[in-house]
N, C-alpha and C positions, 0 to 999 in steps of 0.2 A: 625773716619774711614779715612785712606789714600784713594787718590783720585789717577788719570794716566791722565796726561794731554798728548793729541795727537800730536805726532810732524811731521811735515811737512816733513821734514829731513829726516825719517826715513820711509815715507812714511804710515804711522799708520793711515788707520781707523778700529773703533774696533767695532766687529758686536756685536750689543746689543738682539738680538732676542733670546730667550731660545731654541727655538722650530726649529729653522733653525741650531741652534750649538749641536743639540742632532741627527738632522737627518744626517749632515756630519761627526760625528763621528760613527753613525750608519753606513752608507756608506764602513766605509772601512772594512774590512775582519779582523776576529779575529787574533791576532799577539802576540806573546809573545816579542818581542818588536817592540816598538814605540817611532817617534824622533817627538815631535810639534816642528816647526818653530812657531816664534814670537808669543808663547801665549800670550802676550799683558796684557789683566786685565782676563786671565784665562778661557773664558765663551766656551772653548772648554775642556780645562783641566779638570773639574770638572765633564764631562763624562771619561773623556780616563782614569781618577786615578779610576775609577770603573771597568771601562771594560778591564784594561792592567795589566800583570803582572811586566812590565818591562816598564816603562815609562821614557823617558828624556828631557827634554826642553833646545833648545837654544833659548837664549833672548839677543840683542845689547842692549834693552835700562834698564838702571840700574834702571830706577824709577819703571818700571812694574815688574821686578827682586824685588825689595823692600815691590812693593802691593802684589805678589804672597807669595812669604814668607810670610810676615805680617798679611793679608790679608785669603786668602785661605789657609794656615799653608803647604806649600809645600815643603819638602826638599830642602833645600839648595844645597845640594850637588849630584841633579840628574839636578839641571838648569847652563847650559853654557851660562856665561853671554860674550858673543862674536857673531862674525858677522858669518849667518852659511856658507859662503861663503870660509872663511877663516878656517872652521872645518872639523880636520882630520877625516871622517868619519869609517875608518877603525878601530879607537881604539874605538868608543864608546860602540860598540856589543862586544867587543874579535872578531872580521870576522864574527859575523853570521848575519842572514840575519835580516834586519827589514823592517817596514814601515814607512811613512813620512806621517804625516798630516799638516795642519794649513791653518792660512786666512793669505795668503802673501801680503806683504809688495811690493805693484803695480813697484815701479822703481824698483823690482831685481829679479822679477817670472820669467822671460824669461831665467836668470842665474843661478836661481834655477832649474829648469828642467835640463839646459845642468848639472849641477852637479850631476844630478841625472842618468842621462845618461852617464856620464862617468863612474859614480859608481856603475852603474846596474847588477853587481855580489852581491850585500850586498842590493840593495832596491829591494824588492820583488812588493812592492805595492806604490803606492801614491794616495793622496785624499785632493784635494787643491782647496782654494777659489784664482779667478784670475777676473782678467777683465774681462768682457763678451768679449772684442772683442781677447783678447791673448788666452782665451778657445776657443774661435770658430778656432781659427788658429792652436792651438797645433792639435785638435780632424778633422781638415777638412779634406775633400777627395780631390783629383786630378781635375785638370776642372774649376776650381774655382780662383777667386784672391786672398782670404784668404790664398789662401793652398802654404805653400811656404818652408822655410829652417826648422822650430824648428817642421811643421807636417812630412816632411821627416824623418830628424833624429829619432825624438820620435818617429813615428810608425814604424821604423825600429826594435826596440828593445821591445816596449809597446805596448798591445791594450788599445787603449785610448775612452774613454766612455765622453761628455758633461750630468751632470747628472740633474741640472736642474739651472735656470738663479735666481739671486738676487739682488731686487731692493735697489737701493741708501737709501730708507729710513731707511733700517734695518742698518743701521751703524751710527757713531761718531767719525769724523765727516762725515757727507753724502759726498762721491766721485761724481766727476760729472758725471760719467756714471755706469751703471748698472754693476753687477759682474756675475759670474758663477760657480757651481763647479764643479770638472771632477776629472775624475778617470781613474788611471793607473795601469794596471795590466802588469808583467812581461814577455814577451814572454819565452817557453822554451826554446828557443837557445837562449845562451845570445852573439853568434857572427853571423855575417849576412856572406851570403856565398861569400864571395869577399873580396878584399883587404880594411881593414875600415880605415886607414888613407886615400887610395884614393878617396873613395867611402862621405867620408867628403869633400873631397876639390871638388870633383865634383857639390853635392849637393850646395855648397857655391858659386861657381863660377855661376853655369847654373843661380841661382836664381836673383845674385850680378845685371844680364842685362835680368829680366825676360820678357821683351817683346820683348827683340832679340830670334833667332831660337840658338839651343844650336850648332849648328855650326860657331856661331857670337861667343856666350858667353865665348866657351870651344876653343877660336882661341887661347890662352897661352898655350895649351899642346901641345907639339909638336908631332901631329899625323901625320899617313900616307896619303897620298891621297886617297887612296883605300877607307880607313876607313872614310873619312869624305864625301863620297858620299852614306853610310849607312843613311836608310830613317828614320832612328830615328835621325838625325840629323836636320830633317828636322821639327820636334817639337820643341815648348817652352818649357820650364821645369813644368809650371802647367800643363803637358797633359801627362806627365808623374806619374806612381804608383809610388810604394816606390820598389817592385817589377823591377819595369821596371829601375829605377834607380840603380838596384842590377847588373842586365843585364848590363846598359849601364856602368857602373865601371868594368866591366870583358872584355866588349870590347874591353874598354881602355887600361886595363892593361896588356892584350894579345899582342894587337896592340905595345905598350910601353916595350914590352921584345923581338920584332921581333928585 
């Protein structure tokens, strides 16, 4: 029997529990397609090739690409063996829409989401294992020090759900801090009502000096005076919604065409 040795590199620990990889593929909503990121040695796959009509795998690392084939007899020719960072998600549906599951590989989930977020014409849904403390950030509310640039943008576009925490032990090899899984569902507008390239650079800047007031942080836009004695200027950016952050980009941009 081919073995998957875990590599550091690629950030691989691979959840060995049955019963935790049957409940997050339970989790996500029936889909006539479905992308796994980094199935690894498959212990998510072996539900989703039951429950999907239309299944696809990208996998970087060639050895777990080898045990899947080999191993669990999986099509060769539905696994992308490449980084999914770098995959055209456009072609792999023909444009239609899918969802995205899998237990992400910790140094590139934070890169994973924004790609998911730019894409969010074609990802309908998401159901992903993350650090506990990157879940608690993506899913937090406003108020808090967690809640900062990747909860803004995601809940701009997603309602995002924390759906329950998992311990170090349930993996190989054990990570040193505990995980979580959460779940993204697609808003129906898939444009927020304001300018979204500004409405990005806002979100980046206010957060870039989050414990200056956002009339410190947002000093590089060249506003009018009028407008920067506006008392939402007078907040940090965790004391602002995603809402209110919608607001404070039409401000701007009003201000910015005077």
């Amino acid at each position: 029997m081919r073995f998957v040795t875990p590599k550091k590199s690629l950030g691989q620990h691979f959840l060995n529990d049955i019963s935790i990889a049957k409940r997050i593929v339970e989790s996500l909503s029936p889909c006539q397609n479905t992308l796994e990121i980094g199935p690894g040695t498959g212990i998510l796959t072996q539900f989703l090739i039951k429950k999907n009509n239309n299944l696809k795998l990208v996998e970087i690392d060639n050895e777990s690409v080898s045990y899947l084939i080999s191993e669990l007899k999986i099509d060769k020719y539905i696994i992308y063996n490449q980084d999914f960072l770098n995959l055209n998600l456009s072609k792999l549906f023909e444009n239609n829409n899918f969802s995205i599951i899998g237990n992400f590989p910790y140094n590139i989930s934070s890169q994973i989401v924004f790609k998911i977020i730019e894409n969010r014409k074609l990802i309908a849904e998401m159901c992903g294992m993350f650090q506990y403390e990157v879940a608690q950030r993506i899913c937090e509310n406003e108020g808090t020090k967690k809640y900062g640039i990747i909860s803004v943008i995601t809940q701009a576009f997603y309602e995002t759900k924390l759906l329950f925490e998992v311990s170090n032990n349930f993996f190989s090899p054990p990570p040193k801090v505990n995980s979580a899984v959460i779940l993204l569902k697609r808003k129906k507008n898939l444009k927020i009502d304001c300018d979204e390239k500004l409405f990005f650079k806002i979100v980046k800047l206010s957060f870039h000096q989050r414990r200056k007031t956002l009339r410190n942080s947002l000093k590089q836009i060249n506003l009018s005076e009028n407008l920067r004695e506006h008392t939402i200027f007078d907040k940090r950016p965790e004391q602002l919604s995603v809402d209110q952050f919608i607001d404070l980009t039409n401000l701007i941009n009003q201000d910015l065409k005077n």
